[in-house]
N, C-alpha and C positions, 0 to 999 in steps of 0.2 A: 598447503594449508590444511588446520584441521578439518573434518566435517562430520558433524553427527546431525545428518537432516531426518524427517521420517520415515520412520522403516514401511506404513504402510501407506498407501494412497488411494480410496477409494471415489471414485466421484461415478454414479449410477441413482437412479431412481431406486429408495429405499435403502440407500447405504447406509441406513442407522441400525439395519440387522447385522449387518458385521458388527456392531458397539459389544453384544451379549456375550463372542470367544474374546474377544478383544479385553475385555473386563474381568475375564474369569479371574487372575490371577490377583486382582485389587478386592475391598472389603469396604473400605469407606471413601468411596467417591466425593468430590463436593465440585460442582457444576455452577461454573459465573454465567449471570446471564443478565436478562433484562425483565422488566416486568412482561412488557409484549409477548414475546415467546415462552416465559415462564405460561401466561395464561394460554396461551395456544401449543403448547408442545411439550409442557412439563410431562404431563401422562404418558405423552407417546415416547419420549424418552427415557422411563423411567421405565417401561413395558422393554424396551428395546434394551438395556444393560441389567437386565433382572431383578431389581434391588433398588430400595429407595437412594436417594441422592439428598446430599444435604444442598441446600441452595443458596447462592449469592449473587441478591444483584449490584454488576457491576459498579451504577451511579453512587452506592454506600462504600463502596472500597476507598478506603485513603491511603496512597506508597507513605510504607517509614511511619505507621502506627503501629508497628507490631501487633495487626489482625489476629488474634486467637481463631487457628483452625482446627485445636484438638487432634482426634484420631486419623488424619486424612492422609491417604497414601495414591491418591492421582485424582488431577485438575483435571476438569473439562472444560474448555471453552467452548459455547454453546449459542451465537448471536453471532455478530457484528463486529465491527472493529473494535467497540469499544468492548465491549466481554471479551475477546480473544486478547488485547492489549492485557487488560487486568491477569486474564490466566494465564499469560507469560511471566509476567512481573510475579504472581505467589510464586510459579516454578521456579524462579529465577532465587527467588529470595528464599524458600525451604528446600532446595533438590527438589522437589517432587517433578516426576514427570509429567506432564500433562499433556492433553490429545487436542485439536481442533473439530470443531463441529461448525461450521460457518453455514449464515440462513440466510446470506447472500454472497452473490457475486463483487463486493463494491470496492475491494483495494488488493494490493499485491502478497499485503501481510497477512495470507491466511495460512502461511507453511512457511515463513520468517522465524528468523531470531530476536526480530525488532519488535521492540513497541513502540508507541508514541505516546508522549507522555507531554501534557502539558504545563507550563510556567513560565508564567508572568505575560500570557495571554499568547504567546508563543508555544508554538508543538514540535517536539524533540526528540530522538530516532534515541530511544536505549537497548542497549543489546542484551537478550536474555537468553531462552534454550529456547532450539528448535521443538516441535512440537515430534513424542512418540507418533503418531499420526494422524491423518487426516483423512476425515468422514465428511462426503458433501454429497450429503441427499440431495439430487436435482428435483424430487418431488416436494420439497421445501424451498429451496432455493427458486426455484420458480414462481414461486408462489410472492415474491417479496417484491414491493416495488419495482417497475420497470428502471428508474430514473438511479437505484442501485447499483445495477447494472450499467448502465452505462458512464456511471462513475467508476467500474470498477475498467470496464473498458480505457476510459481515458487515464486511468492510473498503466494502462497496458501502452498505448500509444506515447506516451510521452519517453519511453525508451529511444524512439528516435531523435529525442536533442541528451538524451542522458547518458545515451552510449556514446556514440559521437566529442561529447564534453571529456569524456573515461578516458575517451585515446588520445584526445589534443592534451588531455591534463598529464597523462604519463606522457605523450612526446617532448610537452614541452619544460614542465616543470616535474618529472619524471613519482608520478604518483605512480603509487601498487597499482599494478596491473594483475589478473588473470584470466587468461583465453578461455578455460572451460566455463568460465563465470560467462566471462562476454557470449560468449558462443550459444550459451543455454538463455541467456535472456534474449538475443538475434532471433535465435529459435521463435520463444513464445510470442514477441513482436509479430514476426512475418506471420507466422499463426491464424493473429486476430483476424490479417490482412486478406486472409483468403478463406475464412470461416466464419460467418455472426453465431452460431451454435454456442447455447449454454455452456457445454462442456468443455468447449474450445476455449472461452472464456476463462474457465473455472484452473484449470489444464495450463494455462499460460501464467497468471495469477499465482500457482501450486512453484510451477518453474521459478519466475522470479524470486522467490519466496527462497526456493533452493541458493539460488546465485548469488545472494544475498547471505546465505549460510556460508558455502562455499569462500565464496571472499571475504566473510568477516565482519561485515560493514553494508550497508544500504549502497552506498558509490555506484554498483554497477547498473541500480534504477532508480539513481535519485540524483540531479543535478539541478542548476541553476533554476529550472521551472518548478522544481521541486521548494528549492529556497523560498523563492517568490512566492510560492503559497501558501506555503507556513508564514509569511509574514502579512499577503492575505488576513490571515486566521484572525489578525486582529481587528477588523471593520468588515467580513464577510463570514456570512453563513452557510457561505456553499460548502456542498460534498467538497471532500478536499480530492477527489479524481477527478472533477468537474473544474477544479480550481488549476489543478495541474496541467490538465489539457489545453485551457486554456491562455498558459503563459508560454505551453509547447511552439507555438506557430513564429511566436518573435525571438525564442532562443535559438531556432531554429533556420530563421532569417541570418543571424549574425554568424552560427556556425557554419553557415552555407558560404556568406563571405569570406569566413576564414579558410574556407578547402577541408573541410572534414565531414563535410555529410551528403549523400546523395540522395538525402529526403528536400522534394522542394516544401516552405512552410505552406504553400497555394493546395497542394495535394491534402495536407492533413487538414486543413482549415475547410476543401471539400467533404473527405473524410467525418468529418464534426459534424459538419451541414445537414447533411443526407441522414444522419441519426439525431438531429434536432438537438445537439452538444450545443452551451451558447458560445460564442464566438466574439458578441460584443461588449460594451465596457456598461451600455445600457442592462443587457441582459444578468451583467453581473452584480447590475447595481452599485456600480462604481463610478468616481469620476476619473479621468486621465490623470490627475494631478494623485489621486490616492494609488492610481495604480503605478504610475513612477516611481510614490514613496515604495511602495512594496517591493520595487525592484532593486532601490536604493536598501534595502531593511537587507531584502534577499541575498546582494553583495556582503553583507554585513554576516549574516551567516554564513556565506559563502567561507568567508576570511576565518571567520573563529574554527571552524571544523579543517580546518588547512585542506581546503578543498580548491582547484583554480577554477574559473570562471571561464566562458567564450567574450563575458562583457568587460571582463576586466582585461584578460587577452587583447581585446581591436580596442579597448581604452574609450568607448560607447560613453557621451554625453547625454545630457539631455534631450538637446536638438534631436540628433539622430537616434532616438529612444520616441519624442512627438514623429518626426517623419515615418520608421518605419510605423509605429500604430498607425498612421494613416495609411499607407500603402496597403499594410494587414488587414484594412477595414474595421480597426477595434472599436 
């Protein structure tokens, strides 16, 4: 399969001095961001690639307005997921290449092809270009909410029910599969597992991002608890790596049943604990009955993306959807 992921990858204290060789070869920059970081780091970015930027923030971008960008010959994304989604979608839509600049740790898309894009209150994986490369000042990044971070985290863990889904979905209804994909998101998995460190974080996030390139498609870190919180999205305000983790422990339960995974849900659900992830239906500000809808919604995208299920695999009711949440403690 093809792959043009970034050619560079910097993640250290002050990596926005690499931006100035990096930029030599561009003239008119234009930089999606947000208001927040505009007022906190416009200067220092603009010190740091020599030359003014023109600016965009991302909440003004509409997909399919034909945005007038003029002169501009490379995209920075400069924020968060939503700035970095927007500056996929311009590259995506002019050529232009464009680079990541992420000011937190909080999701896996910060070296993806994907964006996420919302409609009809629903959030949807569209595939764009990989980013030229990727610049993660830890001396910014640290600086961003902690609870960021730890969404970006449980965007990392929840590989353990999305790979596992990967291999039963190619064994049994024989989905694309590829090993170097799998292999490289196993990798940043285990990673997280034995390092809390920023950069390990940052490093893993960077990987999936790749694997994601590499095979074409989100599939290899995005399954059934994936689904489930995109349908979330409709009645909940969480991080959506907070959301993910959260649906992690019961897709996990049922893959466990099936014989595909030698994560127990008990471990990751300690896992959460110990970093104060929530874990229950209270914490989510949900009731049972809304979180079944979203499992029910989750199937439903599960089906349209011809993607198979672990719940539609063991043919999971209701009942047995109330019992394990109780067993899970949700």
């Amino acid at each position: 399969m093809s792959f043009k992921g970034p050619q560079i990858i910097v993640i250290e204290d002050g990596a926005l001095s690499e931006l100035e060789t990096l930029m030599k070869d561009y003239a008119n920059p234009i930089c999606v961001t947000d208001d927040l970081i505009h007022s906190e780091y416009s200067q220092r970015l603009e010190n740091a690639i020599g030359k003014p930027c023109r600016w965009l923030m991302a909440s003004t971008y509409r997909a399919n307005t034909n945005t007038v960008l003029g002169n501009v010959d490379i995209v920075l994304g400069f924020g968060g997921g939503s700035s970095l989604d927007v500056a996929k979608l311009i590259s995506r839509d002019t050529g232009i290449n464009w680079i990541s600049i992420p000011t937190a740790a909080s999701h896996d898309g910060i070296a993806s092809e994907v964006a996420s894009v919302s409609h009809n209150g629903y959030k949807y994986s569209e595939k764009c270009k990989s980013p030229l490369a990727v610049i993660a000042d830890t001396s910014i990044i640290s600086k961003a909410p902690p609870r960021l971070a730890l969404a970006g985290l449980g965007d990392i863990i929840c590989k353990t029910s999305s790979l596992a889904e990967w291999k039963l979905a190619h064994e049994v209804k024989n989905e694309l599969f590829d090993d170097e994909a799998y292999t490289i998101v196993k990798k940043a998995l285990e990673s997280v597992f034995v390092s809390d460190s920023l950069e390990t974080l940052i490093s893993a996030e960077i990987d999936a991002g790749r694997a994601m390139s590499i095979f074409g498609s989100s599939r290899p870190c995005s399954g059934t608890e994936h689904a489930i919180s995109h349908a979330m999205d409709r009645s909940s305000a969480e991080l959506h790596g907070l959301q993910v983790a959260f649906a992690t422990p019961i897709c996990l339960h049922y893959l466990l049943e099936a014989g595909c995974t030698d994560y127990k849900p008990g471990e990751i659900l300690s896992f959460m604990l110990e970093r104060q992830m929530p874990t229950t239906l209270s914490e989510m500000k949900i009731s049972p009955e809304q979180f079944i809808d979203s499992i029910h919604h989750g199937l439903n995208i599960m089906e349209k993306r011809n993607r198979y299920s672990v719940l539609k695999h063991l043919d999971v009711d209701d009942n047995s959807l109330r019992s394990a949440m109780a067993d899970l403690g949700y």
